[in-house]
N, C-alpha and C positions, 0 to 999 in steps of 0.2 A: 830704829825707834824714832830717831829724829826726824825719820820720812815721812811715821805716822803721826808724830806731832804738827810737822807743819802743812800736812793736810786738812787735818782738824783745825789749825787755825785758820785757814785760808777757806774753810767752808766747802771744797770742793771734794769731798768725800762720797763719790758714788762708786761705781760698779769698777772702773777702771782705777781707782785709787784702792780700791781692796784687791786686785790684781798688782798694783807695785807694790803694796805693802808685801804681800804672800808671797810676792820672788826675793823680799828685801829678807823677808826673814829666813828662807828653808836655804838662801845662798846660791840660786840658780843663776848662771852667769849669762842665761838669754832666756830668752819668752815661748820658747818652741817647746822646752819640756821642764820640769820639776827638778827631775832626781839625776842623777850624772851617767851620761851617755857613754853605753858600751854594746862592743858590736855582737854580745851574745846575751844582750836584755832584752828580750822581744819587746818592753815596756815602754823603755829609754833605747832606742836606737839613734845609732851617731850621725845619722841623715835623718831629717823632721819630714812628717809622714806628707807624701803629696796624693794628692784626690784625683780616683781615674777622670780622665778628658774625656766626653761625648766625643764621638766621628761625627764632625763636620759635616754639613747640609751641601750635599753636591753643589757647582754653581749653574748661574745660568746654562741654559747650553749644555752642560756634561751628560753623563749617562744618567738615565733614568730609575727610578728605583725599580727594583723587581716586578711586574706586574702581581697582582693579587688572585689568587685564582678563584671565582666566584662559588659559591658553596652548592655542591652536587644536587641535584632538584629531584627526589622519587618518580620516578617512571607515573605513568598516568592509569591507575587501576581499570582495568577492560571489563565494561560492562558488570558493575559491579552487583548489577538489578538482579543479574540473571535473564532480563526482556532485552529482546530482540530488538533491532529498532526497525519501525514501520519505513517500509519502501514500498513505493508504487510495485505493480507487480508488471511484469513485463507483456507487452501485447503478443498474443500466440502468433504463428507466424498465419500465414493466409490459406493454407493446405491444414490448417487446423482448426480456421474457424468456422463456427456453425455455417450449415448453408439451408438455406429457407426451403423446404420441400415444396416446390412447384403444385404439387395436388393439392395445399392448404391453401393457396393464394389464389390460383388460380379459375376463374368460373366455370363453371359446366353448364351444360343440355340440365335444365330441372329445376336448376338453382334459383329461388328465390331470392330477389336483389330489390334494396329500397333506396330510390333517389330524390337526398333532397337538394332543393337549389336556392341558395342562400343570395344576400347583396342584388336585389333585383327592384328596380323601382314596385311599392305597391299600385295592385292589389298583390304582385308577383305572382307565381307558380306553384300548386301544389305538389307534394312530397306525391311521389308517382313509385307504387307497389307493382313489379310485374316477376314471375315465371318466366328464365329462360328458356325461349320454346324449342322444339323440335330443332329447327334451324342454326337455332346458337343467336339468336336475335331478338331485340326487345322495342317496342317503339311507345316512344316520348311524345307528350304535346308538342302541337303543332304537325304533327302528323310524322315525327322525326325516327330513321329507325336505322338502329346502330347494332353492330357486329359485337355480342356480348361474352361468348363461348370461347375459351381460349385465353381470355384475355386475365391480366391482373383487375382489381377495384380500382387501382391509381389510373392504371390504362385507358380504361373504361373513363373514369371520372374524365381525365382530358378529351376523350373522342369525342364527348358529351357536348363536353365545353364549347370547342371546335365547332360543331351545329350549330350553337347557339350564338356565338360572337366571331366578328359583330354584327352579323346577319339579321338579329333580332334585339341582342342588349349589347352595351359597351361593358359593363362587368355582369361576371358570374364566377360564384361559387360554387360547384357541384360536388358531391359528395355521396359515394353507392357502397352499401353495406349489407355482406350475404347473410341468411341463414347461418346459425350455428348447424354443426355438418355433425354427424353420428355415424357408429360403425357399430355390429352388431355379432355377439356371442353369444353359442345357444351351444345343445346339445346334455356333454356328459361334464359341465364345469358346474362349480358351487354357486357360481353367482348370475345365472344368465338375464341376457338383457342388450337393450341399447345404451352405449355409454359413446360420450362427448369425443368427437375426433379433433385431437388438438396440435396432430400433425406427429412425423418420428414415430409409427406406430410400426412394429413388426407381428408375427403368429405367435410368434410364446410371449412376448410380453402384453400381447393382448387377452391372451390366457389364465396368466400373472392377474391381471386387474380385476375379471372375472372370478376370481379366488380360488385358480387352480383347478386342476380336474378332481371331479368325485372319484370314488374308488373302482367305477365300473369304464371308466375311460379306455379308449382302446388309443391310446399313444402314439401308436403308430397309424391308424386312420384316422388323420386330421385335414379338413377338408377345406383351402380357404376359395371361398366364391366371392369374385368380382363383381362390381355394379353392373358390369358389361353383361354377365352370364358365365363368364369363362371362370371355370374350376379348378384349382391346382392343389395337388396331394401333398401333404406334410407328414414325414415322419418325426416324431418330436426328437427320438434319440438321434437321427442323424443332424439333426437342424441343429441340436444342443452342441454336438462335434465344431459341425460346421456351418460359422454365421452364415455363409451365402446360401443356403439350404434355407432360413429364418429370413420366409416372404415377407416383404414391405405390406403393411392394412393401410388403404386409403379409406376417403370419406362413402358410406353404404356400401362397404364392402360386409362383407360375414365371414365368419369363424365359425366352421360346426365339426365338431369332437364329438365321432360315433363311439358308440358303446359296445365293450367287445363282447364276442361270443365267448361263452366257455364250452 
């Protein structure tokens, strides 16, 4: 009581002066606990409680703390559209690509061919219409006459040239452009007629475009005649077996599908 008196007088009565008073009065003989230390009080034990120590921060230079291992990342969901995705597609090889049928390109004996010639100082040259003649030959102003039968339009267009430069002009353009060509099916089909030869033409699918035989067709007398004259027999069941039997149609060729006896 007297500790608590002369705190009170001295004014200095805070938080640690009511901590001396409270050990002065319960009789505590140190500051670590209250009540009296025994070694089966879990309360009051006879050692004052000590606070676990952190593990120390490795030093400079020591081992490294364990690495972390980065958090697993889901797989990348495959094509989740269900769409494909767009690739160039690959070029056929060279045994598979289209090959240009020689009878569409190239001119014949009959052929109507129209040249014109472009890039020429005026007055220039008129666009000159001729029929491939008898000969396979066609002649140009100037009195010019070139080998036209056999030949491609591109062919042509240079042999053209060629007379003309520079013998006569330092530039020309020349440019020959045939007739649309026709082949023709008649007889026992649905649809007979002249129709547009646009090259790749065989006997049943020129048949096909004709819209098939009528019901009186004799199938097996099928007659393809060449522009030449020459006649080659078709039977449609065996050609349908075998493609090599299924004749090539050039340009003014004919298809005729007799009609069978009964």
């Amino acid at each position: 009581m007297n500790a608590v008196k002369c705190l009170r007088k001295s004014g200095r009565f805070g938080l640690s002066g009511w901590l001396l008073a409270a050990c002065a009065l319960t009789g505590c003989q140190h500051l670590y606990y209250a009540g009296t230390a025994s070694s089966d009080d879990p309360i009051n034990p006879q050692s004052p409680f000590a606070f676990p120590v952190p593990p120390a921060a490795p030093a400079l230079g020591g081992e490294a703390p364990p690495a972390v291992a980065p958090p697993a990342v889901a797989p990348p969901v495959a094509n989740p559209s269900g769409l494909l995705p767009v690739t160039a597609a690959p070029s056929p090889p060279a045994a598979e690509r289209a090959v240009t049928n020689p009878a569409l390109t190239v001119l014949r004996v009959g052929d109507m061919t129209t040249i014109t010639f472009a890039d020429l100082p005026q007055p220039g040259m008129p666009k000159h219409e001729e029929r491939i003649r008898e000969d396979g030959k066609i002649t140009l102003p100037f009195n010019i006459t070139v080998q036209a039968a056999g030949k491609t339009a591109g062919q042509l267009q240079e042999d053209i040239r060629k007379e003309y430069v520079p013998k006569y002009y330092n530039y020309l353009t020349v440019t020959v452009k045939a007739e649309e060509r026709f082949y023709y099916v008649g007889g026992e089909v649905k649809i007979a007629g002249r129709i547009q030869y646009l090259g790749d033409m065989t006997v049943l699918r020129a048949i096909d475009t004709a819209g098939g035989f009528t019901d009186f067709a004799n199938r097996k007398n099928i007659e393809l005649i060449r522009a030449t004259g020459e006649k080659i027999a078709i039977n449609w069941f065996k050609a349908v077996k075998d493609p090599n039997k299924d004749m090539a149609v050039y340009a003014n060729d004919r298809v005729l599908v007799h009609k069978r006896s009964w």
